[in-house]
N, C-alpha and C positions, 0 to 999 in steps of 0.2 A: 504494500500500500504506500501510495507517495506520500509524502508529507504534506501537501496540500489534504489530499481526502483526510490524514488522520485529525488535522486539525480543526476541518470543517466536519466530522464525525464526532469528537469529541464538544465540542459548541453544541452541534445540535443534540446530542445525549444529554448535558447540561441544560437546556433549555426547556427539553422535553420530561425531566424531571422534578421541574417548575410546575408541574400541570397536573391538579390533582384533582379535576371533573373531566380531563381528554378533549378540550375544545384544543389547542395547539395540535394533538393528535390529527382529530378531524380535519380541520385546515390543511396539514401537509398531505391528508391523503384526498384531499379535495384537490389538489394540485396534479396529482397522478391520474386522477379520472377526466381532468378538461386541462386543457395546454393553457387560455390564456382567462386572466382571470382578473375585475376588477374589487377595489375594496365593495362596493355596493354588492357587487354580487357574493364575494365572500359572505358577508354580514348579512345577508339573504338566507343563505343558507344555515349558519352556523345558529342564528337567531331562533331556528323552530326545535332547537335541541339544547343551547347554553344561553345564559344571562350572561347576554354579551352584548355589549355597546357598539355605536360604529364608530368611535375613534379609539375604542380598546382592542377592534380589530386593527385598525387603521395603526395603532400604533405597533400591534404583534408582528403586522408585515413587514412596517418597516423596520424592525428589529433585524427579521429574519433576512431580509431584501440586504440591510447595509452590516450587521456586524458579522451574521452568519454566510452571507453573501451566495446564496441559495437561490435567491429569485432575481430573477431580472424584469427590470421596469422600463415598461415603452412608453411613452406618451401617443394616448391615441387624441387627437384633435378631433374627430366628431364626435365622440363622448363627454368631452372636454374631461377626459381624466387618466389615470396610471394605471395600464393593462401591467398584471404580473405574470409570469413564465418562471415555473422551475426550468435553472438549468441545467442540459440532459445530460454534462456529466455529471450533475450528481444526483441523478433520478435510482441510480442503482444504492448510492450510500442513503437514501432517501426511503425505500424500499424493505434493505435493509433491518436500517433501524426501526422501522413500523412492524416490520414481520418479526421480532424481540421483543 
């Protein structure tokens, strides 16, 4: 394993041991079932199962998006907002660690 994966494997094991209702769970495997994905639609979904706000989602991405650096953020202009993208190399360390 290179040192890039182990590091971004250990972050997100640390992260995901922060989570002790499985809303951070759900979200990354909400990422493996649709490619691109905005905060409203996260929080759409995550909403009918966790007491979860939309800038407590807004804020978990961007966690994950800048320290864990797992998601990649596009700006789409006719949404006028920030589509996110697991990226695919680390859809397997991502995987992974949800199947543990």
């Amino acid at each position: 394993m290179q040192l890039r994966e182990q590091i971004v494997e250990q972050r997100l094991r640390a992260w995901i041991s922060g989570d002790p209702n499985g809303v951070r769970r759900a979200a990354l495997a909400l990422f493996l079932h649709r490619k691109d994905l905005s905060i409203e639609e996260i929080h759409e979904y995550l909403v009918r199962s966790y007491p979860v706000t939309y800038h407590g989602v807004g804020g978990m991405i961007g966690l994950v998006s800048s320290r864990i650096g797992i998601l990649q953020g596009i700006r789409d202009e006719k949404k006028r907002c920030r589509i996110y993208r697991l990226k695919e190399k680390d859809v397997l360390c991502v995987k992974r660690i949800l199947a543990s």
